[in-house]
C-alpha positions as CSV (number, residue, x, y, z in Angstrom):
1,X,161.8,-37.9,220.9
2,X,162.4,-34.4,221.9
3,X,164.6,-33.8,218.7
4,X,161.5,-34.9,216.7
5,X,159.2,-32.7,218.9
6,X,162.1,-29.5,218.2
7,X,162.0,-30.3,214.4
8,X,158.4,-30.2,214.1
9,X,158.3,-27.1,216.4
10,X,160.9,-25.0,214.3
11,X,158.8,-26.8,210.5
12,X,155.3,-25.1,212.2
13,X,157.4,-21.8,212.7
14,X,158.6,-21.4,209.7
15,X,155.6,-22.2,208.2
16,X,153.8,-19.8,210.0
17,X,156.3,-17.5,209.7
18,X,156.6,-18.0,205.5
19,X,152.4,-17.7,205.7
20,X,152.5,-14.4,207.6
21,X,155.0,-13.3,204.9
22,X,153.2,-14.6,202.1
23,X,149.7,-13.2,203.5
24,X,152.0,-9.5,204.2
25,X,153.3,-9.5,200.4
26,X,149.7,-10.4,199.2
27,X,147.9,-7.5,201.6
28,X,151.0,-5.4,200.2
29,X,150.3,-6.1,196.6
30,X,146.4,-5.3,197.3
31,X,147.3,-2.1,198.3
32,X,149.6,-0.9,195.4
33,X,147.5,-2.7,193.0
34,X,144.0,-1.2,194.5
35,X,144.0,1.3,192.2
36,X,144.9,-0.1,188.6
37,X,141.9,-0.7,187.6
38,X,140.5,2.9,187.4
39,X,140.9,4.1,184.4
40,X,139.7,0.1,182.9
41,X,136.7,0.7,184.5
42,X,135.9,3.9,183.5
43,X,136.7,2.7,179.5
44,X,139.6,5.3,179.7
45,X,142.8,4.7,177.5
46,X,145.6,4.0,180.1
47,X,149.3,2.9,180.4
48,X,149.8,-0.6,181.7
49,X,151.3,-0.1,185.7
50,X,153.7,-2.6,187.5
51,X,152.9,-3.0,191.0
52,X,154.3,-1.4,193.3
53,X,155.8,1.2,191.0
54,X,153.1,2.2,188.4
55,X,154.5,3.7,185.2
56,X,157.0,5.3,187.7
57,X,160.4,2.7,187.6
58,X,162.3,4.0,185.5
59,X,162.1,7.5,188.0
60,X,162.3,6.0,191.2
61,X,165.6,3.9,189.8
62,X,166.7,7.4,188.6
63,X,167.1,6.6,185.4
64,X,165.3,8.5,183.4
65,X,164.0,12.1,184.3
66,X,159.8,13.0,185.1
67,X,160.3,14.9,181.7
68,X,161.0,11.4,179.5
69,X,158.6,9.2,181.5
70,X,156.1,11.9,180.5
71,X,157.3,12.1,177.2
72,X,156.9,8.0,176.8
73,X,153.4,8.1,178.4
74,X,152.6,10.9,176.5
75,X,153.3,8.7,173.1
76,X,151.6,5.7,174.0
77,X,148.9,7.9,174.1
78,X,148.7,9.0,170.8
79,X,145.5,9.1,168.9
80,X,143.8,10.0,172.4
81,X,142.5,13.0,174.0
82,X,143.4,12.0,177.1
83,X,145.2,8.7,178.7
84,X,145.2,7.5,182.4
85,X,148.8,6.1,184.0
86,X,149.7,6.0,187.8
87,X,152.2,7.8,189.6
88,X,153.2,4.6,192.0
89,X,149.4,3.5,192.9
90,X,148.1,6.8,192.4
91,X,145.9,7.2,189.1
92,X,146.8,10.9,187.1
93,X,145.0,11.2,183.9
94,X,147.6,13.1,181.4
95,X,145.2,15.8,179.1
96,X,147.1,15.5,175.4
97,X,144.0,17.4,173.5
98,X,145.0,21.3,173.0
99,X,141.0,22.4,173.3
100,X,141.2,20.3,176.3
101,X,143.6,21.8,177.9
102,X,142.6,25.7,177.2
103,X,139.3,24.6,178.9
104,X,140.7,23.2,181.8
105,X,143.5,26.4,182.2
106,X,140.7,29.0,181.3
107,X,136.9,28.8,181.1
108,X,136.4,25.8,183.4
109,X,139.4,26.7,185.7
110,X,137.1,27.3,188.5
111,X,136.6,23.3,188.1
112,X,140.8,23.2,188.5
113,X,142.2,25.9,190.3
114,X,144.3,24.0,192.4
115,X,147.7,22.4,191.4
116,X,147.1,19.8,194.1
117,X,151.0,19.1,195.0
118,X,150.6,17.6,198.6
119,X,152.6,19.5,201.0
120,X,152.0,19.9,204.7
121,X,151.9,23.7,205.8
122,X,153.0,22.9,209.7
123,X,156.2,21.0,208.5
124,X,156.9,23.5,205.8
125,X,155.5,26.7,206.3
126,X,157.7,28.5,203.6
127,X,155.3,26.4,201.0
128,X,152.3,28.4,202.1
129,X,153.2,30.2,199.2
130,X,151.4,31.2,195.3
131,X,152.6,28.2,194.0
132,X,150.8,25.9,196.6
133,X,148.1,27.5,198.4
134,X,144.6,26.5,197.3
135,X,142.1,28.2,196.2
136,X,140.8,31.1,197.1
137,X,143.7,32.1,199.5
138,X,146.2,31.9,196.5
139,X,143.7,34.7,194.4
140,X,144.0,37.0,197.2
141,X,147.7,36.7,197.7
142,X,148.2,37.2,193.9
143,X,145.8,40.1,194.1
144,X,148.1,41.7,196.2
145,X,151.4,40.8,194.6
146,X,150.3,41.3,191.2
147,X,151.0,45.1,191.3
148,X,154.6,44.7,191.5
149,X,154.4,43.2,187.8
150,X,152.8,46.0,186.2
151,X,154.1,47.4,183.1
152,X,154.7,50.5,185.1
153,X,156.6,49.0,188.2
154,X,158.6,46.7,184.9
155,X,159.9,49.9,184.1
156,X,160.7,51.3,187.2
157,X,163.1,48.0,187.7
158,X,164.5,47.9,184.2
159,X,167.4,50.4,185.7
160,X,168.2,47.7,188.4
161,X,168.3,45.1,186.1
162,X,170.2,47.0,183.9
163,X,172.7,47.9,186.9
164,X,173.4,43.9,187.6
165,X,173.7,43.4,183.5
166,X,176.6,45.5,184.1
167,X,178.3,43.8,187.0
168,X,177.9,40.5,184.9
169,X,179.5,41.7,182.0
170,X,182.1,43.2,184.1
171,X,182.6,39.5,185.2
172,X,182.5,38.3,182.0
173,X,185.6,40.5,181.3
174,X,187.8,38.6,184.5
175,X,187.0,35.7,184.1
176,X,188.5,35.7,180.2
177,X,192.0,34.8,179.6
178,X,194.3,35.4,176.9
179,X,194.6,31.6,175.5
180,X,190.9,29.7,175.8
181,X,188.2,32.4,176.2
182,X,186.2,29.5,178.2
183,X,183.7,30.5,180.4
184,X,181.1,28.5,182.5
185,X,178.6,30.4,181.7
186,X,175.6,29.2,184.0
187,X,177.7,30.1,187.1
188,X,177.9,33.9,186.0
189,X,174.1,34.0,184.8
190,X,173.6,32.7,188.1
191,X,174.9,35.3,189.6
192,X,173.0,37.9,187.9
193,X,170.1,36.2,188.0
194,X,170.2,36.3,192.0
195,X,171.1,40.2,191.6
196,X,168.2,40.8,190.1
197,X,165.9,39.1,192.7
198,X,167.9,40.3,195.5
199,X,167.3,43.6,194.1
200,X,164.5,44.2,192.3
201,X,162.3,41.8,195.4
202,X,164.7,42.5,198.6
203,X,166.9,46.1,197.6
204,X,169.4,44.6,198.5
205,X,172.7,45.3,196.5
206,X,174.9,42.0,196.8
207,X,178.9,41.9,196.8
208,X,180.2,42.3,193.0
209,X,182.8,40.0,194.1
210,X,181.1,37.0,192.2
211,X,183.8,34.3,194.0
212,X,182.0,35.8,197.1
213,X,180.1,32.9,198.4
214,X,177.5,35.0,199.4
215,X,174.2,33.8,201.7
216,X,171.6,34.6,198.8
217,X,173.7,32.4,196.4
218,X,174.7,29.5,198.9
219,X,171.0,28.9,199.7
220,X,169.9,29.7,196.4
221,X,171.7,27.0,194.9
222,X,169.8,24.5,198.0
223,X,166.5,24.9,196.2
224,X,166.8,22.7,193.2
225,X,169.7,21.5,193.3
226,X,169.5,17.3,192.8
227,X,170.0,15.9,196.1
228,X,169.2,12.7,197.9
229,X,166.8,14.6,200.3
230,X,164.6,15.6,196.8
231,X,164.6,12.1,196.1
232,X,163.6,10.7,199.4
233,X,161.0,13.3,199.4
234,X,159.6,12.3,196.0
235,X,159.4,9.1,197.0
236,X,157.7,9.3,199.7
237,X,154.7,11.2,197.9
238,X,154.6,8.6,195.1
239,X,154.4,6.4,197.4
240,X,151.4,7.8,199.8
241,X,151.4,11.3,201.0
242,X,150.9,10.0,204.8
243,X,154.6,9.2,204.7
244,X,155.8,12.6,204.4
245,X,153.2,13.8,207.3
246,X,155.0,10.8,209.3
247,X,158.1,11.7,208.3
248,X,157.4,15.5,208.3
249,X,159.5,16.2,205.4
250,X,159.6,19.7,204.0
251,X,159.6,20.9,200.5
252,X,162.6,23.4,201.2
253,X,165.9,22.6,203.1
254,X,165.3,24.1,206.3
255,X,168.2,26.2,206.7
256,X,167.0,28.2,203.6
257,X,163.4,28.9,205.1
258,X,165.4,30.2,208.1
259,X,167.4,32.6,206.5
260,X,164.9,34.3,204.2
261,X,162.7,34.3,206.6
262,X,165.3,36.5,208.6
263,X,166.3,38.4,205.8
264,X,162.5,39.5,204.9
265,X,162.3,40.8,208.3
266,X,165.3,42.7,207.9
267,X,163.9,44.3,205.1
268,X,160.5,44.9,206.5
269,X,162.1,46.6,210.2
270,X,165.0,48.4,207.7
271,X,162.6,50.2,205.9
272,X,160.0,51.2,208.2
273,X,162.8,52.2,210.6
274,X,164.2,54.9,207.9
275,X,161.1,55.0,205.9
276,X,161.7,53.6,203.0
277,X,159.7,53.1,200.0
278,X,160.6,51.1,196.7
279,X,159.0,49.9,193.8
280,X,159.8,46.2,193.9
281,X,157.9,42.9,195.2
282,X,159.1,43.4,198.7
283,X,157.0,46.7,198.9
284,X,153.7,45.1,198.1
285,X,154.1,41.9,200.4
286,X,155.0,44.9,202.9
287,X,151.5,46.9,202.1
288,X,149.8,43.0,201.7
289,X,151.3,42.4,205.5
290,X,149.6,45.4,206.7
291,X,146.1,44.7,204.6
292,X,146.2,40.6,205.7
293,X,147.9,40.3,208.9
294,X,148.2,43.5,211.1
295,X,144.2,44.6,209.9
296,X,142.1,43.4,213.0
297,X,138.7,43.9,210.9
298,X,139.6,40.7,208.5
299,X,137.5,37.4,209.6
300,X,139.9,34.5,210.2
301,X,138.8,33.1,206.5
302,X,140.5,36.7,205.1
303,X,143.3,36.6,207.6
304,X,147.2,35.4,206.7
305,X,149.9,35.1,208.9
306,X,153.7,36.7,209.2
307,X,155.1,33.3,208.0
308,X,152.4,33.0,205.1
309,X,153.8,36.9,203.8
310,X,157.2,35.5,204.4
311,X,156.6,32.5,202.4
312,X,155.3,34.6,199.2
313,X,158.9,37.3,199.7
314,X,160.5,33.5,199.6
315,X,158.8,31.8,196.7
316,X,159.5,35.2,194.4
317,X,162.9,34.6,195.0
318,X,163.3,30.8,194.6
319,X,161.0,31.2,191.2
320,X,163.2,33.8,189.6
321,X,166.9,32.7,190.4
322,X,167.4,29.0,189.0
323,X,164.8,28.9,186.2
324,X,165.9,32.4,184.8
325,X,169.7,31.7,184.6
326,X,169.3,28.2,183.1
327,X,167.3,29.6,180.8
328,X,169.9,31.7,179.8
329,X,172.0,29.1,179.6
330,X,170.2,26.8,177.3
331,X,169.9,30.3,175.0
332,X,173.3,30.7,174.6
333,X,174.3,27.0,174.2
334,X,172.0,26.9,171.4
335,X,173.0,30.7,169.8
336,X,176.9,28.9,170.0
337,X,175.6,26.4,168.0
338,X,173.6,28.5,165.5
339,X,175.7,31.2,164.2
340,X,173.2,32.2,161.6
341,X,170.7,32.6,164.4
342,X,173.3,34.7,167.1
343,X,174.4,37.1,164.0
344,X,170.6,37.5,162.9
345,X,169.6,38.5,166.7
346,X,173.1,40.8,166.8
347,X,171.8,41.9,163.6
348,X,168.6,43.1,165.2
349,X,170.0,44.5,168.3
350,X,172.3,46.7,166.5
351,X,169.8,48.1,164.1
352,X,167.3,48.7,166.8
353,X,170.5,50.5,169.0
354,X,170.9,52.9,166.3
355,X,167.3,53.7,166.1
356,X,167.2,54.8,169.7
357,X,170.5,56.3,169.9
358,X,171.9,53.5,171.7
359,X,169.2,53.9,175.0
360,X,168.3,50.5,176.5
361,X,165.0,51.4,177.7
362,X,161.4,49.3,177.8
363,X,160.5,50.7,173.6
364,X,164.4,49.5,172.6
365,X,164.0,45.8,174.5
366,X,159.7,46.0,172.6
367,X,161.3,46.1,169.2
368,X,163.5,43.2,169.5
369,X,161.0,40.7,168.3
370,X,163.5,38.2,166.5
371,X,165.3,38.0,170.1
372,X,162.1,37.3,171.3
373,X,161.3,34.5,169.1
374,X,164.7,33.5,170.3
375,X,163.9,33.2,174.2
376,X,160.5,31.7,173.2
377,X,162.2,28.7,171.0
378,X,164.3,28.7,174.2
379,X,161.5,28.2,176.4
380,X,159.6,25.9,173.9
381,X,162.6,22.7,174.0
382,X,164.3,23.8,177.1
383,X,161.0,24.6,179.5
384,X,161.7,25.4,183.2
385,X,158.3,23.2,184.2
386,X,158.1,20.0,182.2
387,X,154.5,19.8,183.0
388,X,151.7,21.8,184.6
389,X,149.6,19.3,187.8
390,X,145.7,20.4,188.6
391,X,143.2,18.7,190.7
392,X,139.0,18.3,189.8
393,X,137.5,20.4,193.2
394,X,134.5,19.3,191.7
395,X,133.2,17.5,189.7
396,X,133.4,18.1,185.8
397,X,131.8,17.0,183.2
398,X,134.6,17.2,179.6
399,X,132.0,19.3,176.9
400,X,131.3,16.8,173.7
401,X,132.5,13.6,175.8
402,X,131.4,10.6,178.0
403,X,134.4,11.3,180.6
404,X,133.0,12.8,184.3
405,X,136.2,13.9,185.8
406,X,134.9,13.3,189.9
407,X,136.2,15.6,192.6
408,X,139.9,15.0,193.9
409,X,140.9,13.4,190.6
410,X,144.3,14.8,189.8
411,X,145.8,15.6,186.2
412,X,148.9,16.0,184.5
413,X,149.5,18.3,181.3
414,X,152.6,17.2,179.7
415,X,154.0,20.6,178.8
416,X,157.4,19.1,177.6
417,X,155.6,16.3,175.8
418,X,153.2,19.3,173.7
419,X,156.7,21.2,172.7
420,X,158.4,18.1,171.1
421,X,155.1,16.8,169.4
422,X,155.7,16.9,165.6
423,X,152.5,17.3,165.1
424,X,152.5,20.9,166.7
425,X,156.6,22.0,165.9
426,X,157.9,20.1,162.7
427,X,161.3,18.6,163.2
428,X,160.9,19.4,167.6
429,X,164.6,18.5,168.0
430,X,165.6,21.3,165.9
431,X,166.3,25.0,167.3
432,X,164.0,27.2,165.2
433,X,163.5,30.3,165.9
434,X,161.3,31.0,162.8
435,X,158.7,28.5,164.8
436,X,157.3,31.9,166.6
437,X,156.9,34.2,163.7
438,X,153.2,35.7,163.4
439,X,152.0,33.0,160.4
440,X,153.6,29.8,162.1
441,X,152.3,30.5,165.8
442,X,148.9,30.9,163.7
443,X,149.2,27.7,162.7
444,X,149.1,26.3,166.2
445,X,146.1,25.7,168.5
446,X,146.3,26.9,171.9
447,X,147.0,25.0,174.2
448,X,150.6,23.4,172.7
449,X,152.8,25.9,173.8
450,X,152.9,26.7,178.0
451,X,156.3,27.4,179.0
452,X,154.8,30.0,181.9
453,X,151.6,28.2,182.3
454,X,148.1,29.7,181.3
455,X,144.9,31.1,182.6
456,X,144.5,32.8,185.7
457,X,147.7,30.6,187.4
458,X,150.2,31.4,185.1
459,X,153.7,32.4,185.6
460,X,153.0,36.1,187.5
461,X,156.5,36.7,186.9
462,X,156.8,36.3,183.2
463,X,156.8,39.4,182.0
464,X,159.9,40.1,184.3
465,X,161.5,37.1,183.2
466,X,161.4,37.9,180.1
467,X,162.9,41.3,180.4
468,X,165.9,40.3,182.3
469,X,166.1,38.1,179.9
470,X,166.2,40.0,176.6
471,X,168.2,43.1,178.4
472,X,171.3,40.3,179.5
473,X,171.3,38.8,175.8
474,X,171.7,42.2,175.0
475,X,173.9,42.8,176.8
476,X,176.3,39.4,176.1
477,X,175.7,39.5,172.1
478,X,176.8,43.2,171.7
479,X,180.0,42.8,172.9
480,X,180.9,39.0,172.4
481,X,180.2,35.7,169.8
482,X,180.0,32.8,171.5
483,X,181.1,29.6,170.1
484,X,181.0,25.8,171.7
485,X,184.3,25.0,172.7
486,X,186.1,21.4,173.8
487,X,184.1,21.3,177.6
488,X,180.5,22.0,175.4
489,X,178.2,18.9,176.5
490,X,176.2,18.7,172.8
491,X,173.4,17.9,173.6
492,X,172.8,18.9,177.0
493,X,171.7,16.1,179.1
494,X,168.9,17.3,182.2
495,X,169.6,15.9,185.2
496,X,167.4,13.1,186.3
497,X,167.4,14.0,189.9
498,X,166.4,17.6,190.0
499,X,162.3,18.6,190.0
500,X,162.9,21.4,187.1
501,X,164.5,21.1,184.3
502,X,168.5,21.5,184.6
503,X,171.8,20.6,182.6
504,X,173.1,16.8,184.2
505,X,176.5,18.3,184.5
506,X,175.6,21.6,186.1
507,X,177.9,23.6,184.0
508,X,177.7,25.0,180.5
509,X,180.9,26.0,179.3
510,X,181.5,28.2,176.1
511,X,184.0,30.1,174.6
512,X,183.3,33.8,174.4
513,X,185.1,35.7,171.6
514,X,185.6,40.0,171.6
515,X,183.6,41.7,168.7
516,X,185.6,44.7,167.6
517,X,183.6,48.5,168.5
């Protein structure tokens, strides 16, 4: 009897065990599925989601990168101004239409003018920074920073730059051999890229050795760089934002936010100490520290704080190293593969040499406007940002439609998607320089082409980037061709684990071949 009494015992256990399981997967699949009938409801266009994941599997199983899930999205959507799909259970509505878009980046930015990234400011205060402050703290901080970027302060740089252009290609030169002329490339560019932000943001002058392992470049190369803690983190915030609060997970490897944290105090004590004054971004978050967080007349609304000054010295730096030298990269894979194209922008560069006796100055790098179509064909298929994130801080009603946007909603504009659309850049797949001269780009609407952004949040370093840009092609083309060799991935595959857009393999190897005097 008591063997019957056990048996029916352990059947009522695990039957009320397999209910509580069943009625835990059911609550579960009520919460991820809560959502998916937004953009139904509101007779929006949408992308069928899978619980659980959304329109987000293919990421989260890291097989295919942010860029080509937008991409997909993007042309299921065709035919639409806009399209709703969910990021996990959270609805994004993805803005396709180029008058759209203009609106949302320019005249009705004050309805947008927040990226609304989640991050949490007491577990990460290096993102208190342009990129991820809201509104209206970001406007004052870019107030302030601003300055640096004038043409005027551009100029006053351009000698820097043109100093660490000169330690590359004096790299360049040792790392050639007699037998292969291969180089990875992306390593060097690297390299100069963090010279340039180290000095043109810190002053800092860093060791020309470039197999020194240096701080700046060790926790540089933290930032982006694909890593299980990225993809933890991005999971977490598909998932539900309250995770990473839980879990207080920080956008920025903590070491890093340490060290230039240190380093901008260095800066700040080394110059006051020997007063010191220099043109360059260091010098204005220096003058900004004094206006925001030393002044005892601001309100606590006006005031910042050390770490949020610190933060802005930090964000300059992580903004202008990777992007800049992958970039760069991505240029010259494509010139190797375009001979016509490298010889037509050496072509240029020696023409325009002669003209100012052979001076590298701001009116020399103004005249090169093939090279420039170059870098902006560069930017158009190989984009540093695949797409550009806002959130509605009130509501908005879209001009000439039935859509209300409400307050909180957040949106995605697929810049990646807008630079391979045929319908905008014939034959996208195709590097094409001619794309950017004065009748084609007429052709375009606005809207199509974002590599930096638009409106008042766009790039505040682009006009930089571009100069240290066109002054190391300059540099590179003048003295070498550069051909693909056996090691040259064609085509470059992006790594589905990194946040920006960067080469699977991490390396982009070339073969660099002397030109004659």
């Amino acid at each position: 009897m008591s063997l019957i009494f056990s048996l029916i015992a352990t059947i009522q256990h695990l039957i009320i065990t397999v209910a509580l399981g069943l009625i835990f997967a059911l609550l579960l699949y009520i919460y991820f599925t809560w959502t998916f009938d937004k953009w139904k409801n509101l007779n929006v266009p949408y992308v069928r989601p899978i619980p659980l994941f959304g329109n987000y599997l293919n990421n989260v199983l890291c097989i295919n990168h942010p860029a080509d899930t937008y991409k997909l999205i993007y042309r299921k959507l065709a035919g639409h101004k806009y399209g709703g799909f969910f990021q996990m259970r959270t609805p994004y509505l993805m803005i396709r239409d180029p008058e759209m878009i203009t609106n949302i980046l320019n005249k009705d930015f004050s309805y947008f003018p927040n990226r609304g990234i989640y991050t949490d400011y007491s577990a990460d205060p290096m993102s208190e920074n342009l990129f991820f402050l809201y509104y209206p703290r970001w406007k004052i901080i870019r107030n302030k920073i601003s300055p640096a970027f004038s043409p005027g302060k551009l100029k006053q740089m351009l000698d820097q730059i043109k100093e660490c252009s000169d330690t590359m290609m004096e790299n360049i030169y040792k790392k050639l051999d007699d037998i292969s002329n291969e180089i990875e490339v992306r390593s060097i560019l690297a390299r100069f890229s963090l010279d340039v932000i180290a000095t043109c943001a810190f002053g800092l002058i860093l060791n020309k050795n470039y197999e020194d392992q240096s701080e700046f470049h060790m926790y540089g190369k933290t930032l982006f760089q694909p890593s299980p803690r990225i993809l933890i983190r991005e999971l977490c915030l598909m998932i539900s934002p309250k995770l990473l609060k839980i879990l207080r997970f920080p956008n920025f490897p903590p070491k890093a936010s340490a060290f230039f944290h240190r380093i901008f105090h260095e800066t700040i004590s080394h110059r006051e100490k020997n007063n010191l004054i220099r043109h360059d971004i260091v010098q204005n978050l220096i003058q900004a520290r004094k206006e925001l967080v030393l002044n005892p007349n601001l309100s606590q609304d006006e005031k910042f704080t050390e770490t949020q000054i610190v933060a802005n010295a930090f964000v300059m730096f992580a903004a202008g190293f990777e992007t800049v030298s992958t970039a760069l990269s991505f240029c010259l894979h494509e010139l190797s593969l375009k001979k016509h194209i490298q010889d037509k922008v050496r072509m240029e560069i020696k023409t325009k040499q002669s003209k100012h006796n052979g001076v590298l100055d701001s009116e020399f790098l103004k005249e090169l406007h093939y090279l420039d179509m170059v870098i902006a064909e560069t930017l158009r298929k190989y984009p540093a940002t695949f797409a550009l994130f806002r959130e509605a801080v009130k509501t908005y009603h879209v001009p000439n439609d039935s859509l209300v946007i409400k307050k909180g909603q957040k949106l995605i504009i697929p810049i990646m998607s807008l630079h391979n659309d045929p319908k905008y850049f014939n034959d996208p797949e195709v590097f094409d320089p001619d794309r950017f001269l004065p009748e084609e780009k007429a052709k375009r609407p606005n809207g199509v082409y974002l590599p930096f952004g638009d409106g008042l949040r766009v790039c505040i370093g682009k006009r930089f980037a571009q100069m240290e840009m066109k002054l190391s092609l300059v540099k590179i083309l003048s003295k070498f061709e550069v051909e693909p060799c056996e090691k040259t991935e064609i085509p470059i595959q992006f790594s589905n684990l990194s946040i920006i857009v960067l080469p699977n393999s991490e390396e982009v190897w070339l073969k660099f071949n002397k030109l004659s005097d």
